[in-house]
N, C-alpha and C positions, 0 to 999 in steps of 0.2 A: 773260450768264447772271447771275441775282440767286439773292446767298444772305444767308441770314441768319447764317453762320459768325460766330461770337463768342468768345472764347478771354479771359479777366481772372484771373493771378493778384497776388499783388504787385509783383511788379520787371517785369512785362510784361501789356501788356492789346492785344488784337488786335482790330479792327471793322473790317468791310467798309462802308463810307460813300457815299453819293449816285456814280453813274457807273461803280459798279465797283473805287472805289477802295479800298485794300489801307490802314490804318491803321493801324500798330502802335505804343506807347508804352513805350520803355525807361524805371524808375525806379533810381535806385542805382548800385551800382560794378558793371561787368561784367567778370563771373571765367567762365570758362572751360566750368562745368557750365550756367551761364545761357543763356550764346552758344548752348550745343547746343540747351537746349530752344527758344529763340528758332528756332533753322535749323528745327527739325523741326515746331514749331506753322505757322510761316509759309510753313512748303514746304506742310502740310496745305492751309491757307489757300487759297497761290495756285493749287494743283489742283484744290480745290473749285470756286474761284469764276473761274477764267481769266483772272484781273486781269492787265494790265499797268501798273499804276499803281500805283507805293507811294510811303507816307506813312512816316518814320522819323521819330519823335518823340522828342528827344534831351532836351528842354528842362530836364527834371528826373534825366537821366541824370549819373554820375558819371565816374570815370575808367575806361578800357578799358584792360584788362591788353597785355602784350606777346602771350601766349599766346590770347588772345581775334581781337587783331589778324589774326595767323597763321591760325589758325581760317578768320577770315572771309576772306581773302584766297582760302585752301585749298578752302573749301569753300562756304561762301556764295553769294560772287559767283557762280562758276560753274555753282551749282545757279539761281541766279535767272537766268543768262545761255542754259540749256538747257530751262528753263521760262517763255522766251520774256519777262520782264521790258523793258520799254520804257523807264522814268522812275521812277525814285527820288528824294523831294523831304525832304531833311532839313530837322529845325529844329535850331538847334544849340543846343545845353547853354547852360544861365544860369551855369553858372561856370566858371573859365578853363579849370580843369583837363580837363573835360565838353568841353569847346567843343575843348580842343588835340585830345583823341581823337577827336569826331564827324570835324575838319577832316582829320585825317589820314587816315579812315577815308575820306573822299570824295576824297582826293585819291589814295588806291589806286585804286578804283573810276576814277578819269579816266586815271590811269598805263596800266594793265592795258590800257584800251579804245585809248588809242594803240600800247603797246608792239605786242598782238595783233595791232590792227586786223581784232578777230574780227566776224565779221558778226552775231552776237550781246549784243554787249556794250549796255546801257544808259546813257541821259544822267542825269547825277547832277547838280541844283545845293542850294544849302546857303540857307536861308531865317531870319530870326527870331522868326518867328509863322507857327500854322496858319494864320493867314487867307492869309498870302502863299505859301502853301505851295501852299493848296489854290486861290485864284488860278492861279497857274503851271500846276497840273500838270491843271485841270480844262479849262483852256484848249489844251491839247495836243492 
Protein backbone atom coordinates (compact mmCIF):
# COMPACT_ATOMS: atom_id res chain seq x y z
CA UNK A 1 0.00 0.00 0.00
CA UNK A 2 1.46 3.49 -0.95
CA UNK A 3 0.84 6.63 0.89
CA UNK A 4 1.85 9.88 0.72
CA UNK A 5 1.76 10.27 4.86
CA UNK A 6 3.94 13.07 5.75
CA UNK A 7 4.17 14.55 9.29
CA UNK A 8 7.38 17.63 9.72
CA UNK A 9 7.44 19.43 12.86
CA UNK A 10 10.85 20.69 14.46
CA UNK A 11 12.28 18.00 16.72
CA UNK A 12 10.47 15.31 14.36
CA UNK A 13 9.78 14.96 10.73
CA UNK A 14 8.10 11.49 9.42
CA UNK A 15 8.31 10.33 5.37
CA UNK A 16 7.27 7.27 4.05
CA UNK A 17 10.28 6.57 1.36
CA UNK A 18 10.67 4.14 -1.73
CA UNK A 19 9.31 0.37 -0.68
CA UNK A 20 7.07 1.21 1.95
CA UNK A 21 9.48 2.34 4.15
CA UNK A 22 8.53 4.08 7.45
CA UNK A 23 11.29 7.20 7.94
CA UNK A 24 11.32 9.19 10.79
CA UNK A 25 13.94 11.91 12.07
CA UNK A 26 14.48 12.77 15.78
CA UNK A 27 16.18 16.47 16.22
CA UNK A 28 17.17 17.67 19.89
CA UNK A 29 16.96 16.21 23.53
CA UNK A 30 13.89 13.84 23.94
CA UNK A 31 11.66 14.63 27.00
CA UNK A 32 8.93 12.92 27.63
CA UNK A 33 5.97 15.08 25.93
CA UNK A 34 7.99 14.62 22.51
CA UNK A 35 8.25 10.57 23.03
CA UNK A 36 4.39 10.69 23.12
CA UNK A 37 3.69 12.63 20.18
CA UNK A 38 6.52 10.66 18.27
CA UNK A 39 4.38 7.02 19.56
CA UNK A 40 1.24 8.69 18.34
CA UNK A 41 2.25 10.41 14.89
CA UNK A 42 4.21 7.00 13.96
CA UNK A 43 1.53 4.65 15.14
CA UNK A 44 -0.70 7.04 12.63
CA UNK A 45 1.94 6.36 10.13
CA UNK A 46 2.40 2.80 10.47
CA UNK A 47 -1.66 2.15 10.23
CA UNK A 48 -1.95 4.13 7.35
CA UNK A 49 0.70 2.79 5.32
CA UNK A 50 1.19 -1.06 6.74
CA UNK A 51 4.95 -0.49 6.66
CA UNK A 52 7.10 -2.90 8.21
CA UNK A 53 10.04 -1.25 7.79
CA UNK A 54 11.40 1.55 9.95
CA UNK A 55 13.97 4.15 9.44
CA UNK A 56 15.07 5.88 13.07
CA UNK A 57 17.07 8.74 12.38
CA UNK A 58 19.02 9.65 15.52
CA UNK A 59 21.96 11.39 13.68
CA UNK A 60 21.06 14.88 15.00
CA UNK A 61 19.22 13.61 18.06
CA UNK A 62 20.27 14.44 21.67
CA UNK A 63 20.19 12.90 24.87
CA UNK A 64 16.87 10.60 25.82
CA UNK A 65 15.65 11.20 29.30
CA UNK A 66 15.33 8.15 31.78
CA UNK A 67 11.46 8.89 31.59
CA UNK A 68 11.44 8.80 27.70
CA UNK A 69 13.33 5.38 27.96
CA UNK A 70 10.49 3.94 30.21
CA UNK A 71 7.98 5.27 27.96
CA UNK A 72 9.27 3.54 24.97
CA UNK A 73 10.12 0.30 26.63
CA UNK A 74 6.17 0.63 28.11
CA UNK A 75 4.74 1.42 25.21
CA UNK A 76 6.48 1.90 22.07
CA UNK A 77 7.99 -1.22 21.31
CA UNK A 78 4.89 -3.12 22.09
CA UNK A 79 2.66 -1.07 20.05
CA UNK A 80 5.17 -1.48 16.91
CA UNK A 81 5.33 -5.34 18.04
CA UNK A 82 1.29 -5.66 17.68
CA UNK A 83 1.26 -3.54 14.56
CA UNK A 84 3.25 -6.06 13.05
CA UNK A 85 6.82 -4.06 12.75
CA UNK A 86 9.46 -6.41 11.21
CA UNK A 87 13.01 -4.19 11.17
CA UNK A 88 14.01 -1.00 12.65
CA UNK A 89 17.19 0.51 11.19
CA UNK A 90 18.82 3.26 13.44
CA UNK A 91 21.39 5.66 12.58
CA UNK A 92 23.03 6.66 15.66
CA UNK A 93 23.54 10.30 16.99
CA UNK A 94 26.81 12.20 16.04
CA UNK A 95 27.53 12.91 19.51
CA UNK A 96 28.43 10.76 22.41
CA UNK A 97 25.89 11.56 24.54
CA UNK A 98 22.84 10.85 21.41
CA UNK A 99 24.80 7.93 20.46
CA UNK A 100 24.85 6.39 24.48
CA UNK A 101 20.89 6.81 24.26
CA UNK A 102 20.05 5.61 20.61
CA UNK A 103 22.53 2.36 21.78
CA UNK A 104 20.77 1.66 24.66
CA UNK A 105 17.58 2.19 23.19
CA UNK A 106 18.49 -0.79 20.70
CA UNK A 107 19.69 -2.78 22.97
CA UNK A 108 16.24 -2.89 24.98
CA UNK A 109 14.56 -3.49 21.83
CA UNK A 110 17.28 -6.79 21.30
CA UNK A 111 16.88 -7.64 25.47
CA UNK A 112 12.92 -7.65 25.28
CA UNK A 113 12.93 -9.88 21.93
CA UNK A 114 15.26 -12.56 23.72
CA UNK A 115 13.94 -12.08 27.21
CA UNK A 116 10.01 -12.64 25.61
CA UNK A 117 10.93 -14.69 22.83
CA UNK A 118 7.56 -13.14 21.61
CA UNK A 119 6.76 -14.02 18.13
CA UNK A 120 6.30 -10.54 17.50
CA UNK A 121 9.19 -8.84 18.35
CA UNK A 122 11.37 -7.04 15.48
CA UNK A 123 15.19 -7.10 14.38
CA UNK A 124 16.86 -3.89 15.35
CA UNK A 125 20.44 -3.04 13.97
CA UNK A 126 22.33 0.44 14.59
CA UNK A 127 23.92 1.91 11.22
CA UNK A 128 25.98 5.40 10.76
CA UNK A 129 24.49 6.87 7.59
CA UNK A 130 21.05 6.63 5.88
CA UNK A 131 22.71 5.14 3.07
CA UNK A 132 23.67 2.03 5.19
CA UNK A 133 20.56 2.16 6.86
CA UNK A 134 18.50 2.15 3.85
CA UNK A 135 21.13 -0.64 2.12
CA UNK A 136 20.29 -3.14 5.05
CA UNK A 137 16.84 -2.62 5.57
CA UNK A 138 15.71 -2.31 1.61
CA UNK A 139 17.47 -5.56 1.15
CA UNK A 140 15.30 -7.34 3.73
Amino acid sequence: MKSNFDYNADELSIKILNNNILYYKITGVVKLDLIKIIFTELNNAIIKTGTKKIITDCIDMGVVTKEVQEFNNQYLIPKWEQLGIKYNAIILSSNAFGQWSTQTLAKNYKTRAKIEQATNTFEVEMFDSLESALNWISNI
